[in-house]
C-alpha positions, 0 to 999 in steps of 0.5 A: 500500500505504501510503495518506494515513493512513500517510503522514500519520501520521509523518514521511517524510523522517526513514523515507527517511533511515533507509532511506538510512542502512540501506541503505547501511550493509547494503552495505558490511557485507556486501562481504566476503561476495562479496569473499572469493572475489576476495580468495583469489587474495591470500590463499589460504583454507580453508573455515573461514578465507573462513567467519571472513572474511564472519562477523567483520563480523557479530560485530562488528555484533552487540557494536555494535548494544547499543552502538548501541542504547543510544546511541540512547536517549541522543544520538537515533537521529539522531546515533547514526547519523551518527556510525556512519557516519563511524566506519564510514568508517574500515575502508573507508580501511584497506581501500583503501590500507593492508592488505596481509595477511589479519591485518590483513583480519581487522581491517578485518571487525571494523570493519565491523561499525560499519556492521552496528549501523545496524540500532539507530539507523535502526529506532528513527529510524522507528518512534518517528514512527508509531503502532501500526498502522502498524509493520510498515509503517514498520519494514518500509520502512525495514528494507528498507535490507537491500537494499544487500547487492543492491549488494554481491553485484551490483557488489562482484566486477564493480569487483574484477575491471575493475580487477584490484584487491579494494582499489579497492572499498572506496576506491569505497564512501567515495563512497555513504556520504559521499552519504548521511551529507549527505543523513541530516544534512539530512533526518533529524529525530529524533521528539518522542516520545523516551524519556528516556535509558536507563541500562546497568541498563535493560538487566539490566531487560529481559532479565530478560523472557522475550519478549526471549529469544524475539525474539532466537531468532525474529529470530536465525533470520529476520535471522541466516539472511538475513544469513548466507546473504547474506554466505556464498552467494557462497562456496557457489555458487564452492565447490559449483557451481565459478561464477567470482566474478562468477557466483556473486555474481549467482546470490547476488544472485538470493537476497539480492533475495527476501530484501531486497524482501520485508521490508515485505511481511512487515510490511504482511501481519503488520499484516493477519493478525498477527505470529505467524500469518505467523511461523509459517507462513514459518519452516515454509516456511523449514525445508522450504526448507533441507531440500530445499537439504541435498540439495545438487540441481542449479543450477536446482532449488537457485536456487529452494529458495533464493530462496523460502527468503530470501523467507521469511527477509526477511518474517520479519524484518518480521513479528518487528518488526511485533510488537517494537514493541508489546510493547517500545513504551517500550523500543524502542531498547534492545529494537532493539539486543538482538533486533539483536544476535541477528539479528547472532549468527545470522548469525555462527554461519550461516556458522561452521557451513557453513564448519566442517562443509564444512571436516570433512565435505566436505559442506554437507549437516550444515550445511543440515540443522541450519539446517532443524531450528532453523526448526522449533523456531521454529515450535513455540516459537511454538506454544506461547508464542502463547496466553500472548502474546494473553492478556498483552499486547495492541497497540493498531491494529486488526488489528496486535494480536496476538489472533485477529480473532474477539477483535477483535471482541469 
């Protein structure tokens, strides 16, 4: 899918490093999510307490990533990330040997959401070595780091249950981590194509543009919907279905890989028929999913509205940065950090409004509905800013340009 010319075109050690450090930044982010149902036999929850649980580190990711952006801009994407990743080592200590109380749980969430901001410092690390055409392609290998919440959902229960410890997670995770903070420092090497550091008004700047609040709606709701179901379905699967931990950790793992390996599909396609036309059709795809998922149906038929749903969701998270890049091409590590940050919000607010609402209703089908109507208002918010995008501004790499083919050729 790649060929000589993508691979010529920038610098693989540095998209492995930043998939390495994506990677695993999306595993521990994400460990919460199918913990939360080990961790209720310390600490018995509500709906809205486990749903406060698996969304603060994603709060704290979101604040984080503008941090982390700016960062970015000023010391490079390189030592922005080794330096989230040492500080990301700090709640996996406190998670190990010193919490003992969901106070102090709450805490450790926050934290975690250091290694939630990755997101800033690993895109731009492997988007600054490719040219235009090759964009989707590149964000889109090294956003696939979002596969390490694979792990989370796949072991993260299995380790907390063989030693009858959630604690014994966390010591665990140090291992990965220090792995790749080594790996990241030797192979990781920062593009002479550096903007000159940017300063806080920069941002004023660039939220001041309308396509910046357009992105951070698109990707509130492809990223947002992917890291929020992937952090709450656990939760969903042991509340509604009455899975133990470890099943319904693996159901979830089920979803969470459709969403993780189809991202840089998402980018190759957007790079051969153009962002917005696959935008448009996986957020359709995406709201018909979630309607049929509010009708709450059997296992079988449910597993299968989910995993076509995050499908959708990770692809889509490809397709928004096939065309950020290009519109954003001078200001990428600030725009990362922002339209991240909305990604991080939408995965915030996705498991407060299932939470809340099965907390007052009984019921997750307000929640899954509401989910359905905000993926269709992205669609037609795409209607309608699509001609104004192909007239305003253009990219510069054969069919990754955001105009129709036909204007291609013209």
């Amino acid at each position: 899918m790649a060929g000589k010319g993508f691979l010529k075109s920038g610098h693989t050690p540095s998209l492995f490093s930043s998939f390495a450090y994506f990677d695993i930044s999306f595993m521990i982010w994400s460990m919460l999510g199918p913990l939360s149902v080990v961790i209720m036999s310390d600490y018995p929850m509500d709906a809205s307490q486990k749903a406060n649980l698996v969304a603060l580190p994603v709060l704290g990711g979101s604040i984080l990533r503008l941090v982390f952006g700016f960062l970015t801009d000023y010391i490079g994407p390189k030592r922005t990330g080794q330096l989230g990743m040492l500080i990301t080592m700090v709640p996996l200590v406190l998670g190990w040997k010193f919490i003992d109380s969901l106070d102090g749980l709450y805490i450790v969430a926050l934290l975690l959401g250091f290694a939630g901001a990755s997101f800033a410092a690993a895109l731009p690390l492997a988007s600054r070595w490719y040219p235009p055409q090759y964009q989707g392609l590149a964000m889109g290998i090294a956003g696939a780091g979002n596969s390490g919440t694979v792990f989370s959902t796949l072991f993260a229960n299995r380790i907390a249950t063989h030693y009858d410890s959630w604690h014994v997670v966390f010591g665990l995770a140090l291992i990965p981590i220090v792995i790749v903070f080594i790996v990241f420092s030797i192979l990781a090497k920062d593009s002479p194509n550096q903007p000159a550091p940017r300063k806080l008004s920069d941002y004023a700047k660039v939220l001041s543009i309308r396509d910046t609040w357009l992105f951070c709606l698109l990707y509130g709701v492809t990223f947002g919907g992917f890291v929020g179901m992937a952090n709450y379905l656990t939760i969903f699967f042991n509340t509604q279905y009455d899975l133990s931990p470890v099943r319904a950790a693996d159901f979830a793992t089920l979803c969470v890989i459709a969403g993780s390996f189809f991202r840089p599909v998402g980018g190759w396609l957007s790079d051969k028929v153009g962002g917005i036309n696959m935008l448009i059709g996986l957020y359709s795809i995406a709201a018909i999913m979630l309607l049929g998922i509010s009708t709450l149906p059997s296992m079988g038929l449910i597993i299968v509205l989910l995993f076509v749903m995050m499908m959708s969701l990770g692809m889509g998270n490809g397709a928004v940065f096939q065309l950020v890049p290009q519109r954003f091409q001078k200001e990428i590590g600030l725009i990362t950090g922002i339209v991240g940050a909305a990604g991080g919000l939408g995965g915030y607010f996705l498991p407060k409004l299932l939470g809340n609402i099965k907390q007052s209703t009984g019921s997750y089908t307000t929640g899954f509905l509401i989910a359905s109507a905000i993926a269709a208002l992205c669609v037609v918010t795409l209607l309608v800013v699509q001609g104004s995008w192909k007239r305003s501004w253009l990219g510069t790499g054969g069919k990754a340009r955001v105009e129709n083919n036909a204007a291609l050729n013209s």
